[in-house]
C-alpha positions as CSV (number, residue, x, y, z in Angstrom):
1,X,15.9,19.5,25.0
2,X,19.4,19.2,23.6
3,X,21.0,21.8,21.3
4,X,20.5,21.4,18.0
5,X,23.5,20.1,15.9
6,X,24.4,20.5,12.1
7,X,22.7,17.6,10.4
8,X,25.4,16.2,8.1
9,X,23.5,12.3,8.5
10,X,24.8,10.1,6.1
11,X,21.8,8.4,3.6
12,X,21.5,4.4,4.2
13,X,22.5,2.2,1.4
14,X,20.1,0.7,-0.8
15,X,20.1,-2.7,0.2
16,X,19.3,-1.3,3.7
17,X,15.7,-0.8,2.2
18,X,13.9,-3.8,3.7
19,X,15.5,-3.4,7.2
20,X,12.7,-2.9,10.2
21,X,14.8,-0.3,13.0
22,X,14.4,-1.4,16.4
23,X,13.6,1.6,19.0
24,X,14.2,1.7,22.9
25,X,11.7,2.0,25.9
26,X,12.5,5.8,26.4
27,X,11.4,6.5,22.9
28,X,8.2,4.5,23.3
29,X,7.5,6.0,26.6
30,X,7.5,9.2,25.7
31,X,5.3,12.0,25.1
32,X,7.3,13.9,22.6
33,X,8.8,11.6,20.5
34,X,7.7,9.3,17.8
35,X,10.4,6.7,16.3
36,X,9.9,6.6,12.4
37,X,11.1,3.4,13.0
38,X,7.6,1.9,14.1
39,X,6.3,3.2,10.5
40,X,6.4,1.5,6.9
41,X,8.4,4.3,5.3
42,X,10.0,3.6,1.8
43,X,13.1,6.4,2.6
44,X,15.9,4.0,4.1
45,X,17.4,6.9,6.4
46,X,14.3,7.9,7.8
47,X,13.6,4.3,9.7
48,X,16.2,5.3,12.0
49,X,15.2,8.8,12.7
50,X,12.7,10.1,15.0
51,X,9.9,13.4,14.7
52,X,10.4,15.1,17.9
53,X,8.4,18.0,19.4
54,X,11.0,20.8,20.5
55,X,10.1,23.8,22.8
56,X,8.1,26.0,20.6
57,X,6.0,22.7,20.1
58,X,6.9,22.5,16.5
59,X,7.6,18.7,15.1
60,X,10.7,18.4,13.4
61,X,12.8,15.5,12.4
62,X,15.6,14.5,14.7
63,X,18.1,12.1,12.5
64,X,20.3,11.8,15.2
65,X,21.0,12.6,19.2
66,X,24.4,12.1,20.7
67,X,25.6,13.3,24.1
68,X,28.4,15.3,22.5
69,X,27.4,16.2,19.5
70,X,23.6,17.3,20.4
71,X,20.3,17.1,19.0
72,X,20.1,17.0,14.7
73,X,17.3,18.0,13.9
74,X,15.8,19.1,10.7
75,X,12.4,20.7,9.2
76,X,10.4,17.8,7.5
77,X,9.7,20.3,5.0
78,X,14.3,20.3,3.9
79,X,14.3,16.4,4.2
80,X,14.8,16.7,0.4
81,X,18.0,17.8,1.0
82,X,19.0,15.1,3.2
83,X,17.8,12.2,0.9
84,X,18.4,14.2,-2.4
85,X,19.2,10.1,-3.8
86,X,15.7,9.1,-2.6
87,X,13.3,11.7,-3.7
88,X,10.8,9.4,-5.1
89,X,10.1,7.4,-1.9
90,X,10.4,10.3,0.3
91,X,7.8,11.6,-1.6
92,X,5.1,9.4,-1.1
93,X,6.9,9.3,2.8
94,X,6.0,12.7,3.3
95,X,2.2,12.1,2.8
96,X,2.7,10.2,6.1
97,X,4.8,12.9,8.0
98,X,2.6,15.8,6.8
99,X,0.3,14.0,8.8
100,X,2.1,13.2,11.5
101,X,3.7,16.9,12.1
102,X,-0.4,18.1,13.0
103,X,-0.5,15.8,16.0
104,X,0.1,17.5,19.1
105,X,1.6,14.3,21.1
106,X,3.2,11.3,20.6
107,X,2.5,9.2,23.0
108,X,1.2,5.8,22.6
109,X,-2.3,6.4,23.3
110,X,-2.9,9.6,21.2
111,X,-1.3,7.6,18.7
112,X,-3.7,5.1,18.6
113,X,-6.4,7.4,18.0
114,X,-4.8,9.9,15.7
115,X,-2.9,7.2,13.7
116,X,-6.0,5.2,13.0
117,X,-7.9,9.2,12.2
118,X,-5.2,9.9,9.5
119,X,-4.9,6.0,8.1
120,X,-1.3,5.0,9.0
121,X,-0.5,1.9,9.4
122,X,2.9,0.8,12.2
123,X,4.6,-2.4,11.4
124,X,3.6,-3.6,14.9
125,X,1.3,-2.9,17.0
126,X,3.4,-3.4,20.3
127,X,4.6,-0.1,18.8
128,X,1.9,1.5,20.4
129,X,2.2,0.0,24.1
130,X,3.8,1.1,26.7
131,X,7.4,-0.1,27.8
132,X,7.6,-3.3,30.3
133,X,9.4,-1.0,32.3
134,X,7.2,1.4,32.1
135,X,3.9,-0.5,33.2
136,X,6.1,-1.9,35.9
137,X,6.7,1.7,37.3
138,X,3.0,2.5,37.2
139,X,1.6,-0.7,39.1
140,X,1.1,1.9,42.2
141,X,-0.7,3.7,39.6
142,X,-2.6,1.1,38.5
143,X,-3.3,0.3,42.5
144,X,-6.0,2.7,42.6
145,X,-7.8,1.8,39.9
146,X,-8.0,-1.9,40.2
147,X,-8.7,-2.0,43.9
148,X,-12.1,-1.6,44.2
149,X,-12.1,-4.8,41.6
150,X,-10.3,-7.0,43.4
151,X,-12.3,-6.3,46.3
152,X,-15.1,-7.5,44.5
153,X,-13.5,-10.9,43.6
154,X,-11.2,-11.6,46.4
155,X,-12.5,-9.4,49.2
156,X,-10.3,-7.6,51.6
157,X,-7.7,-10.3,51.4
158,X,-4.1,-9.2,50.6
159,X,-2.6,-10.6,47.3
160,X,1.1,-9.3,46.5
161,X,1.0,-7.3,43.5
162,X,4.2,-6.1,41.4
163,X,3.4,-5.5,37.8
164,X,-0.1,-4.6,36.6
165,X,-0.1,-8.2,34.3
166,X,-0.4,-9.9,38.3
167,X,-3.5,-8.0,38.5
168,X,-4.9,-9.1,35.0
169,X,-4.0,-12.8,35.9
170,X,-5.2,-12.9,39.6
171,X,-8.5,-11.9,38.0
172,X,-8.5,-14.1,35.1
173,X,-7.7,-17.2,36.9
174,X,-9.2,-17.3,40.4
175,X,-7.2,-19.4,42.9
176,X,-10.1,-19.6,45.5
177,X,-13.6,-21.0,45.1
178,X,-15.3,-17.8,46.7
179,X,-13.1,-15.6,44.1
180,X,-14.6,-17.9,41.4
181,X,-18.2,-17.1,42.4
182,X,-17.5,-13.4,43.2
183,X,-16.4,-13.3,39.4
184,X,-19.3,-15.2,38.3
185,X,-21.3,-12.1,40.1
186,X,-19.4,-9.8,38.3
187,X,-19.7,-11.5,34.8
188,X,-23.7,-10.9,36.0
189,X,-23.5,-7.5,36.4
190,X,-21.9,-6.6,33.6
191,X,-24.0,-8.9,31.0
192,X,-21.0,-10.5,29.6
193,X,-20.3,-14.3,30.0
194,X,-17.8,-15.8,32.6
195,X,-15.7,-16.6,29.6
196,X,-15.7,-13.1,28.6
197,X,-14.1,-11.6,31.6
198,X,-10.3,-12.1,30.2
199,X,-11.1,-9.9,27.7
200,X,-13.0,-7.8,29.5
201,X,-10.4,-7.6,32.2
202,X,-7.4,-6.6,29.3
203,X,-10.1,-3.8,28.3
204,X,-10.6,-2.6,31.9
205,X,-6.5,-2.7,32.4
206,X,-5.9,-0.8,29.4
207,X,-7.9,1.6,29.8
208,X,-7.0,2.6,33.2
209,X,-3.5,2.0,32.4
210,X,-3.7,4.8,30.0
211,X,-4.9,7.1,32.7
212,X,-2.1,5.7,35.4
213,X,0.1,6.8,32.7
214,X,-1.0,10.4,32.4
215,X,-1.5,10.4,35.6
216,X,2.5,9.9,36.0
217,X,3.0,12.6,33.2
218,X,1.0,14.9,35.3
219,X,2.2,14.1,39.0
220,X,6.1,14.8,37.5
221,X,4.9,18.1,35.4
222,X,2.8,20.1,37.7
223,X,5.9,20.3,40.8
224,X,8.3,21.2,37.6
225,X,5.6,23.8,36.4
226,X,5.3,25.6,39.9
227,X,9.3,25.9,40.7
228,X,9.8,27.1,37.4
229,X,6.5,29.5,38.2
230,X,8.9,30.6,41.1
231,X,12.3,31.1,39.2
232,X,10.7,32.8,35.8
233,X,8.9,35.6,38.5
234,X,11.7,36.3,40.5
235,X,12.8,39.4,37.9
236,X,10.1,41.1,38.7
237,X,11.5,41.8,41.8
238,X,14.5,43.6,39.8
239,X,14.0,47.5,39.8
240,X,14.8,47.8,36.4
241,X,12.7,44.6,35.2
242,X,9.5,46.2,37.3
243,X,9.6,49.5,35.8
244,X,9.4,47.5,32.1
245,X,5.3,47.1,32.0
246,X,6.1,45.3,28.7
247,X,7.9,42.9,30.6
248,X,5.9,42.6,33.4
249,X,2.7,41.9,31.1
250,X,4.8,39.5,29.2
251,X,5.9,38.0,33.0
252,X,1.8,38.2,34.2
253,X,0.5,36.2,31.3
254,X,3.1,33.5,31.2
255,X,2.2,33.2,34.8
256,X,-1.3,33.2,34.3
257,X,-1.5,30.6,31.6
258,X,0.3,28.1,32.9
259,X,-1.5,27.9,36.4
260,X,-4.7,28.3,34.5
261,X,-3.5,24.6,32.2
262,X,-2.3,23.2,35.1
263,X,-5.7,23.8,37.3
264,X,-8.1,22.7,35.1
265,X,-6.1,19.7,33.4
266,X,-5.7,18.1,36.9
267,X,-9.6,19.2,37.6
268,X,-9.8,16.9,34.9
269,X,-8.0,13.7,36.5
270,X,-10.7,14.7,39.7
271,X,-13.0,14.3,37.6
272,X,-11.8,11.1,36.2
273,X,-11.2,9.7,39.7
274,X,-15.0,10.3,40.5
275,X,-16.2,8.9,37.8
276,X,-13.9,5.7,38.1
277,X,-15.1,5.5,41.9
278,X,-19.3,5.9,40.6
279,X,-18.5,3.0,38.4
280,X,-17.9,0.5,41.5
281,X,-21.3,1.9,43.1
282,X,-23.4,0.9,39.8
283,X,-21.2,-1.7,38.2
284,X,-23.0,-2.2,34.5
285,X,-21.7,-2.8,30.9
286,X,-23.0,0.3,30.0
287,X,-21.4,2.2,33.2
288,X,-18.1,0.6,32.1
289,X,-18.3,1.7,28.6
290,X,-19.8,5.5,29.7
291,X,-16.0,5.3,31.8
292,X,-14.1,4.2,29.2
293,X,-15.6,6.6,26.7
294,X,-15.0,9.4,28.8
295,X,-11.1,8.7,29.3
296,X,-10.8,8.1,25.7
297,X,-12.0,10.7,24.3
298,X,-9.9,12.7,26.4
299,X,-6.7,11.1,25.3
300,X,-5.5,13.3,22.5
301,X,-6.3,16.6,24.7
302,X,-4.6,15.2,27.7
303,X,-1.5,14.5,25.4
304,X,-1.8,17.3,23.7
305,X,-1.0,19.7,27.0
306,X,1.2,17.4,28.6
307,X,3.6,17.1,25.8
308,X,3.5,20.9,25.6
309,X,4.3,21.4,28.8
310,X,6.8,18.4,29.5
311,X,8.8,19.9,26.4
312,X,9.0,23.3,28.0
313,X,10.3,22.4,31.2
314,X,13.1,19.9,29.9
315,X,14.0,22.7,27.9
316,X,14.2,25.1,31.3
317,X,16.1,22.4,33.7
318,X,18.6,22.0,30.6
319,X,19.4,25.5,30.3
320,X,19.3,26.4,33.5
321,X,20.2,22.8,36.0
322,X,20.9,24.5,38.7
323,X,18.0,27.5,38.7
324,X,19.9,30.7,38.8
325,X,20.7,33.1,35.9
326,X,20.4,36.9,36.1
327,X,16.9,38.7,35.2
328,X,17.6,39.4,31.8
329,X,18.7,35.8,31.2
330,X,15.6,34.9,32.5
331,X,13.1,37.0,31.4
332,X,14.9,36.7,27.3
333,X,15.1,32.9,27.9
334,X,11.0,32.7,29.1
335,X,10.3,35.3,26.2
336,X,11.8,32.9,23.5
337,X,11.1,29.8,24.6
338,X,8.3,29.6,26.8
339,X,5.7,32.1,25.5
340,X,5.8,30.6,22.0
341,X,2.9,27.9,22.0
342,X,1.6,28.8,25.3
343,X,-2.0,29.7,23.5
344,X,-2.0,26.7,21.7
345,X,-1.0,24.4,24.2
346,X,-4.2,26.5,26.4
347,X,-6.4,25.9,23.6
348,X,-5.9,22.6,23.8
349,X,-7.2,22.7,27.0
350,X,-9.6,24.9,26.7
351,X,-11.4,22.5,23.6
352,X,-11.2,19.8,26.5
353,X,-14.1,21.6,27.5
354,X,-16.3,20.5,24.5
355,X,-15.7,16.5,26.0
356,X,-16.1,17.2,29.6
């Protein structure tokens, strides 16, 4: 995460008040940031900031990010401050972000569900899909998953695939007549009528392309999480470091609670995988909505660790780019910025449990 600058943002004028702030992909992509921008907020200034999760997994309010100048960020609870001219809408604004602040991700598919638990409303919901770009970048992703369904319509032929929509619309509109009965087969099966299928389809690609997604999250993560595994227990090695038990505990159960998140959320994704690959073998309505169900409700946990741990180690490669630092640099740095929220990011996991 970038170093925190002095917020000195100026307030937006008044006649500013009806404007709807665009946001980019990155923002929309993300796991740890949610643009304000997507939400009907009455406080002019806040449209164009952004809550943002930073390493000790607390949400704050970032009003602006520059390259040179850093991260501002601010607690939600001195916004006052900030919009001292626009205390009467920020007040019924902060309803909203008292809210938000108690989600533990903010990516698009947590939001769905926690947004629509807490009753906020977004002034669009494309707000709350992923990026063209990024639904282009998980299509290999996506491969997995929708493989065993076009083998059902088109059979082992070969159809050129580049964005996940080709696989939506190869299904939707069969170009052969064999394809067209397969589907009819398949409309059978799953008890909904032939016209049904698009919508079918657009469920069955969303869903899955939630899980591609995480699935991405996860596959960049867990290689970060075991070199930095690597570089934070190197001290330990340090003859003054291992005669420290404090800081060998402290070293011990840093380690240990991260491989224990990382092991059982990607026993999760197994799991998910099986369960996707039992739903070809016994292809039902009800064994389609049994799948769905079971991703779903793991959306929010999934999010949840994943944003906790994608915070920590941006934080880690921005400190330290090139690895390196001395064992007291290290072992103060994993201290204050990587044990804080390590028990609730495991707890998160651990509740998992409850939805398995």
């Amino acid at each position: 995460m970038a170093d925190t600058a002095p917020i000195e943002a100026p307030e937006a004028a008044p006649e500013q008040e009806a404007e709807i702030v665009a946001f980019d992909d990155a923002s929309r992509d993300a796991l740890h940031i949610l643009p304000l921008g997507m939400l009907p907020l009455q406080t002019p200034g806040l449209r164009r900031a952004s809550l943002i999760k930073n390493a000790r997994l607390e949400t704050v309010v970032e009003v602006f990010k520059d390259r040179q100048t850093g991260s501002g960020q601010i607690s939600p609870d001195h916004l006052g401050s900030l919009f001292p001219s626009h205390a009467k809408s920020l007040r019924v604004d902060m309803v909203q972000i008292n809210k938000l602040t108690r989600i533990n991700s903010f990516d698009v598919y947590t939001l769905r569900k926690e947004l629509r638990r807490v009753g906020i409303a977004v002034n669009d919901a494309k707000s709350l899909q992923l990026s063209d770009n990024k639904r282009s970048e998980l299509t290999g992703y996506m491969k997995d998953f929708t493989r065993p369904l076009l083998q059902q319509v088109y059979g082992g032929e070969q159809r050129q695939i580049s964005d996940v929509s080709d696989i939506l619309a190869m299904l939707a509109n069969p170009d052969r007549d064999e394809a067209l009965n397969n589907l009819r087969l398949l409309s059978d099966k799953l008890k909904v009528k032939l016209n049904e299928i698009p919508d079918f389809l657009e469920d069955y690609g969303d869903v899955f392309l939630s899980l591609a997604y995480f699935r991405s999250c996860l596959d960049g993560i867990v290689p970060e999480v075991q070199r930095f595994l690597k570089w934070a227990m190197e001290p330990k090695s340090s003859e003054l470091i291992a005669r420290d038990r404090n800081i060998v505990k402290m070293l011990g159960d840093v380690q240990s609670k991260l491989t224990s998140i990382t092991t059982s959320i990607t026993g999760r994704f197994e799991a998910f995988d099986q369960r996707s690959k039992h739903f070809w073998n016994d292809i039902s309505a009800e064994s389609f909505r049994s799948v769905r169900h079971q991703i779903e409700s793991h959306h929010v946990t999934i999010g949840g660790v994943l944003c906790g741990l994608a915070v920590k180690m941006a934080l880690w490669k921005s400190r330290f780019p090139q690895g390196g630092g001395g064992p007291n640099k290290r072992v103060e740095f994993i201290r204050s910025e990587i044990q804080p929220g390590l028990d609730h990011i495991q707890a998160i996991e651990t509740s998992a449990s409850g939805v398995r």
